[in-house]
Structure formats: structure tokens, C-alpha cells
C-alpha positions in Angstrom: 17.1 5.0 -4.5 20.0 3.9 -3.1 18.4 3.3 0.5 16.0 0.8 -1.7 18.7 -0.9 -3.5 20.7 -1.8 -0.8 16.8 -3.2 1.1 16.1 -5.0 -2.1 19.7 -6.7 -2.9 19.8 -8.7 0.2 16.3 -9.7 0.2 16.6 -11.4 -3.2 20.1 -12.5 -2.1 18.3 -14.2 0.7 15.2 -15.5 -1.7 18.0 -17.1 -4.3 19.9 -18.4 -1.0 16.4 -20.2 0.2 15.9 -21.6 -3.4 19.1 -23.3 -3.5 18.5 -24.6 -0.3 15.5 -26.5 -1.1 16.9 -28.1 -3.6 20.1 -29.0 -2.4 18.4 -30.3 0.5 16.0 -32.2 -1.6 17.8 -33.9 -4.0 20.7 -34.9 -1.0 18.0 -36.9 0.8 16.2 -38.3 -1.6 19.7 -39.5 -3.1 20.2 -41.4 0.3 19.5 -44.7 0.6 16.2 -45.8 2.7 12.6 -45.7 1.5 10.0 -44.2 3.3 7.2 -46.3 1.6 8.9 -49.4 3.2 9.2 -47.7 6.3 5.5 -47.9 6.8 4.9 -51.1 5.0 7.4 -52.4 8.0 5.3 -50.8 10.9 2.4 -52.2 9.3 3.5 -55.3 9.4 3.4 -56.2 5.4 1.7 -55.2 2.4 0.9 -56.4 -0.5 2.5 -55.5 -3.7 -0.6 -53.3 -5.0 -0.7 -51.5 -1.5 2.6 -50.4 -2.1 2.1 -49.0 -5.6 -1.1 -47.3 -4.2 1.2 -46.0 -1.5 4.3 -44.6 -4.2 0.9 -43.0 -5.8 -0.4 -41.4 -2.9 2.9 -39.7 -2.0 4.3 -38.6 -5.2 6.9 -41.5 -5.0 6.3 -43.0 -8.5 7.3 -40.1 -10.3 10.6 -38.8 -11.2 12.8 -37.6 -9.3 13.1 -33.9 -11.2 9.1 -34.2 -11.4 8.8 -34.4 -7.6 11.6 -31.7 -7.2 9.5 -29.5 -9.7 5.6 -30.2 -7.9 7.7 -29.5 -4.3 9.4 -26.3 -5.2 5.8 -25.5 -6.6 4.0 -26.3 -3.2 6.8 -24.4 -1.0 6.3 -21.4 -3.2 2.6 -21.6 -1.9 3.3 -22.2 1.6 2.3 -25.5 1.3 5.2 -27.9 2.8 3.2 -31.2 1.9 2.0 -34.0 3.9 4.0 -35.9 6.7 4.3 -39.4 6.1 4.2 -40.7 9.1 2.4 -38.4 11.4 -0.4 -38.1 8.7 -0.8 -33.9 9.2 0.5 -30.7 7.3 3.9 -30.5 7.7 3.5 -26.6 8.5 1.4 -27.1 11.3 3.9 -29.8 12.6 6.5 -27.2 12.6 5.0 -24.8 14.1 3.7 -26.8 16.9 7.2 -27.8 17.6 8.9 -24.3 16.5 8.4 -22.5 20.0 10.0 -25.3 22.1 13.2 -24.9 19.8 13.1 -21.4 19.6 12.8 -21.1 23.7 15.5 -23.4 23.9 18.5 -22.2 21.4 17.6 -18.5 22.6 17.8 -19.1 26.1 21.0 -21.1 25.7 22.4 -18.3 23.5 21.7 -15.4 25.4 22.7 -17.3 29.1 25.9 -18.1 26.8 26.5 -14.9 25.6 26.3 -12.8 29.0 28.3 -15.5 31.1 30.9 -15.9 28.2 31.4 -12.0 28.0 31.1 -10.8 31.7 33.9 -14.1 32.4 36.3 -13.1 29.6 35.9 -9.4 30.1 36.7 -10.1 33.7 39.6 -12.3 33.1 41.2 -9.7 30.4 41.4 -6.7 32.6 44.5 -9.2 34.8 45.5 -11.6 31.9 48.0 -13.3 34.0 45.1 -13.6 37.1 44.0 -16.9 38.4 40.6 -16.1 36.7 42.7 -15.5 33.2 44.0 -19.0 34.0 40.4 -20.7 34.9 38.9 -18.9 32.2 41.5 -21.0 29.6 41.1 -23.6 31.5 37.6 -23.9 31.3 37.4 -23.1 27.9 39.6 -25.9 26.7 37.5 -28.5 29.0 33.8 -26.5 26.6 35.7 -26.9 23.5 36.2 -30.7 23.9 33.6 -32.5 25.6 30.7 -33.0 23.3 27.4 -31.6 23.8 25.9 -34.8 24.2 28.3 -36.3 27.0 27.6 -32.7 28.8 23.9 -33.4 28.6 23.7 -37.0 30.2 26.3 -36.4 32.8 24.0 -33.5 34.1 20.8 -36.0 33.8 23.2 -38.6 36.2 23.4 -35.8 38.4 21.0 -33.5 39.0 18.5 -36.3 37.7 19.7 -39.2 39.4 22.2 -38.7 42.4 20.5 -35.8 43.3 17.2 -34.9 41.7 16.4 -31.4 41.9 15.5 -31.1 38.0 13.2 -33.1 35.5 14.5 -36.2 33.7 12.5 -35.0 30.3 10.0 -33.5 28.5 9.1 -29.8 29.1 6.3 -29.9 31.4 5.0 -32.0 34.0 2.1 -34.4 33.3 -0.4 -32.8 35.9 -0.2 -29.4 33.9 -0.3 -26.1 36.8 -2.1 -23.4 36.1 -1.5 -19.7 36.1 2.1 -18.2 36.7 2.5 -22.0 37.8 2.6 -23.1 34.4 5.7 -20.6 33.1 7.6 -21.9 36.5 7.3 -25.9 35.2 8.2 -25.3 31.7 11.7 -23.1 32.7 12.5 -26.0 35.9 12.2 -28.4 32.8 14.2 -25.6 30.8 17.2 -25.7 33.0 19.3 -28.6 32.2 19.0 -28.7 28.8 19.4 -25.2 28.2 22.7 -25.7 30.2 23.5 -28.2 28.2 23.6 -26.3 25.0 25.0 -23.2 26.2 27.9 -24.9 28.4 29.6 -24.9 25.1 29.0 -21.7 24.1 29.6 -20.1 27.1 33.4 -21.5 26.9 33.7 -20.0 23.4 32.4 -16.6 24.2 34.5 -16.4 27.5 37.5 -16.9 25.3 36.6 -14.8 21.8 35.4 -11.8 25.0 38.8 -12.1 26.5 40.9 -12.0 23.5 39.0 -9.0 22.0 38.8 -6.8 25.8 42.4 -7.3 25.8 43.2 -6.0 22.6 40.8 -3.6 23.0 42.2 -2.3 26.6 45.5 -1.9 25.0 44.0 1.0 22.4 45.2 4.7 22.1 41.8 5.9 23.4 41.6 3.9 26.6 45.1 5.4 27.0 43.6 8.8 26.3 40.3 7.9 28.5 42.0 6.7 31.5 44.5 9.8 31.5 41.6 12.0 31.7 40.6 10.4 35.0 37.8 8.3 33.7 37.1 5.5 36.2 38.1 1.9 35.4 34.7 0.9 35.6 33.9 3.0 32.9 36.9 2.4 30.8 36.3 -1.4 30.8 32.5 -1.7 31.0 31.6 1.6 28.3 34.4 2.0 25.8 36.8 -1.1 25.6 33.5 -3.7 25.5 31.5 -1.4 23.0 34.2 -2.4 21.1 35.1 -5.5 21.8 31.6 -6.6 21.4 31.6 -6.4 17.5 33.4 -10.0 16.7 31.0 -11.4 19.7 28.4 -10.0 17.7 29.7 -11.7 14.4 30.1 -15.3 16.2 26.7 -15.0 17.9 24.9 -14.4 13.8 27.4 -17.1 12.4 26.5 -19.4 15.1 23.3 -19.7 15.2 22.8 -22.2 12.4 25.3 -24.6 14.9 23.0 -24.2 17.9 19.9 -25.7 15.8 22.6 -28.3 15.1 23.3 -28.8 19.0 19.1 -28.4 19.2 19.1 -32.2 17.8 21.0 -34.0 20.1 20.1 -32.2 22.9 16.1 -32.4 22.2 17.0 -36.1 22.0 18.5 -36.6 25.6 16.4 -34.6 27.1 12.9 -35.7 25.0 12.5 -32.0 24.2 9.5 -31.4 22.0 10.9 -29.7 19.5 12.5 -29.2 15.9 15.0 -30.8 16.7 13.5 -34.2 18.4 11.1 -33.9 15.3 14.1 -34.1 12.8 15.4 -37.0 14.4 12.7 -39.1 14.4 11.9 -38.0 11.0 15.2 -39.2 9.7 15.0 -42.5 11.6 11.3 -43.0 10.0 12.1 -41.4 6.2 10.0 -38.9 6.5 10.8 -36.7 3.2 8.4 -33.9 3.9 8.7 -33.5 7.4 12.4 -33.6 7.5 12.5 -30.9 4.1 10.2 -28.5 6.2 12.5 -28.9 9.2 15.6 -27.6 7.1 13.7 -24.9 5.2 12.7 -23.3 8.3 16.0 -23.6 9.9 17.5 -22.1 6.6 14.7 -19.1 7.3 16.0 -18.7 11.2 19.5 -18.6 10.2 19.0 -15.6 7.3 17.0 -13.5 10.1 19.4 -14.3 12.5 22.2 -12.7 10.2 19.5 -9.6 9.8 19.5 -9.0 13.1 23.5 -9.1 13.7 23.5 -6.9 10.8 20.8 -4.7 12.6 23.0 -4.8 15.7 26.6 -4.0 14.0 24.7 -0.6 13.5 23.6 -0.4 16.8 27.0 -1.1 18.5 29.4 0.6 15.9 27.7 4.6 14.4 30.6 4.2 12.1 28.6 1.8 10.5 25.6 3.4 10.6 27.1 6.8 9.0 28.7 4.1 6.0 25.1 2.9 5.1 23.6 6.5 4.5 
């Protein structure tokens, strides 16, 4: 009983989290200014005053605003997202022709981030005082402030530009290989901005990896290890980073939500076909729907992401594992 409680808590937890979601989300951008009816009456060149109202109609615009957040709420609950308004399909299959670029990209970027980051900082903490201790500061410092955006088109001026050895944009070439081929394009397009997006990153977990292997080398039972003639090796690589992996762990589930953030302006040097290209051309054309579907899923990713950290907490730490039974 208990076992289900503790199954059943979080999931409803995670249902009420969802719920609030969508309507925070939809009341803050139908609140902002812009009109999406006048969006496409602008492409279209004019229209007249009756093509407009048919327009409002069409879309659910003339109603009010608690009537629309009502029939939405309604349609999500259904799976239906609604109706894009200006790439005239079903949101859902929008998203989830765009949802695998995204998802290829932020995991790539977090897992390159996450292994460089922790093998540099655990590195760097077993001579804190090193040269690499230093560099690993250093270059932490330079991650922390540049922007991810200024990162992406220096890259493009020069591995694009003064010497091209990687794609300006997009994620595959316009003569599409075949076979293996194919999975080669797609990661040579996958390279820069993947880098991009986990430069950052990688200078955050370097740091957070060196802090925590540090404090962790300075523990009783490392003391205890090492005086029974355990190698270093061991000592640093099996029972200091065990530990010292739990608040890399907690930053990687926090986050997440921040690379989807990154996703946006990186998708939009780069012209990566994703979520995050798709929100930002959704917000420059008032696309309600498209936009709402964009944030629900993300909410979605983030909530599964924080599963699976919890999922690995048990994994890394059996204390935990012995509290949940």
C-alpha cells in the first residue's frame, strides 16, 4: 500500500503540475499584446472586415477569454492540441515531427556536457592547486559568461567560414545519402550546434564535479580506503565519484528545462528543425496553438526528466534505495 501511495502521489503531483501549466501558459500569452488574426490578414495582404470576423470565428477568437481557456483545457485533456494557425496542420503532428531534432540535440549536448565536465573536474580536484585546477576555473568563468548565442556564431565564422569543415545549417544535406550514409550527415550537421549548447554546460559541470570530488576525497572512508592499499585509481574513479556524482545528478534533472531554453536560440543560428526553431517562429507569427503545444510538451520532458534523476539517485546512492522500501 504504501509502495502504491508513494507511485500514485507524484503522478497526480505531476498531473496538477501540467494543469497549472496550461493555464498559466495560456492566459500569459493571450494577455500579450499581438493578434494572430492580424497576423495573417498582413501576409495576405488585406482583408476585409467580414473576412476577419469569419477568421475570429474559425479559430475560437470571438469568444471569451475564460470560454476559450475552458474549450482548450477540454481539447488537451483529449489529446487534441488544436489547429496551427499558420501552418494550417494539427499542432500534435507538428510537434512530433519536430520533437526528435530537439530531443537529439539537447541529449547529445547534455550527455557530451556531462562526461567532459565530470572527467575535467574530477581530474582537476585530485591536484587542486595544478595548472589543470587553474585552466579548469579558468575555463569555467570564460562558459559562465559568454552567451550561448555569441558561442554559436563565432563557431559558424569558424569552422563555417574561415575554415569549413562543418555545415552552415539545417540538419541534413539537400542530396539526402542513403544507408549508414544518412546517420553520418545528420551527426556532421549535429556537431556545431551540439557544441554550441553544451560548451556551457560542460563549464558548469567541470566546476560543480571539481568542487564535489574534492570534498569528497577529503572523506573518512577514502582515508580508510587508501590505508588499506587500494589504488588511486580506484579511490578517485569508484568511491570518491559514486559520491560525488549525486549533486551532478541533481543539476543535470534541474537543468534540463534550461537546455530547451538554450534549444531556441541555438535551433535559430543554426536553422535546426526543431522545437525550438518552431517556437520561435511561432512567437514571431502569433501562433497561439502552436506555441501552447510547444510549452506543454516541454513541461511533459521536464517532469520525466526529474523521474529519471529520481530513478538514478537510487541507482547511484542504495541508501536511497533502502529509504524508499
Amino acid at each position: 500500500m504504501q509502495r502504491l501511495t508513494s507511485i500514485i502521489s507524484p503522478l497526480l503531483s505531476g498531473l496538477g503540475l501540467i494543469l497549472a501549466v496550461v493555464v498559466l501558459n495560456f492566459l500569459l500569452i493571450h494577455f500579450s499584446p499581438g493578434d494572430p488574426v492580424e497576423v495573417i490578414v498582413g501576409e495576405m495582404g488585406g482583408a476585409s472586415e467580414e473576412l476577419i470576423a469569419r477568421l475570429r470565428e474559425q479559430y475560437g477568437l470571438d469568444k471569451p477569454l475564460l470560454v476559450q481557456l475552458g474549450i482548450y483545457i477540454g481539447k488537451v485533456v483529449t489529446g487534441d492540441l488544436g489547429y496551427s494557425f499558420y501552418y494550417s496542420s494539427p499542432v500534435l503532428e507538428l510537434l512530433l515531427q519536430r520533437l526528435p531534432a530537439t530531443i537529439l540535440l539537447v541529449l547529445t549536448a547534455l550527455v557530451v556536457a556531462v562526461l567532459a565536465g565530470t572527467v575535467a573536474g574530477t581530474i582537476s580536484a585530485r591536484r587542486p592547486d595544478g595548472i589543470g585546477s587553474h585552466l579548469v576555473t579558468i575555463f569555467s568563468l570564460v562558459g559562465f559568461s559568454a552567451p550561448v548565442f555569441w558561442i554559436g556564431m563565432m563557431l559558424l565564422i569558424l569552422f563555417a567560414s574561415i575554415w569549413p569543415v562543418f555545415p552552415v545549417a539545417g540538419m541534413q544535406s539537400m542530396r539526402k545519402p542513403d544507408g549508414f550514409a544518412w546517420y553520418l550527415d545528420i551527426l556532421h550537421h549535429l556537431v556545431l550546434p551540439a557544441t554550441t549548447l553544451g560548451l556551457i554546460y560542460v563549464a558548469y559541470y567541470s566546476r560543480l564535479a571539481r568542487t564535489s570530488m574534492i570534498e569528497a576525497l577529503g572523506q573518512d572512508y577514502i582515508r580508510t580506503a587508501r590505508a588499506k592499499g587500494v589504488s588511486e585509481g580506484r579511490v578517485v574513479w569508484k568511491h570518491a565519484l559514486r559520491n560525488a556524482l549525486i549533486p551532478i545528478v541533481t543539476m543535470v534533472g534541474l537543468q534540463f528545462g534550461q537546455l530547451f531554453a538554450g534549444a531556441v536560440l541555438v535551433e535559430t543560428v543554426f536553422n535546426w528543425p526543431g522545437l525550438g526553431r518552431l517556437a520561435y517562429d511561432s512567437i514571431l507569427r502569433r501562433d497561439y496553438p502552436t506555441l501552447l503545444g510547444i510549452l506543454l510538451f516541454s513541461s511533459m520532458l521536464v517532469l520525466i526528466a526529474n523521474a529519471l534523476t529520481d530513478l538514478a539517485y537510487r541507482r547511484i546512492d542504495p541508501r536511497m534505495r533502502k529509504a524508499r522500501t
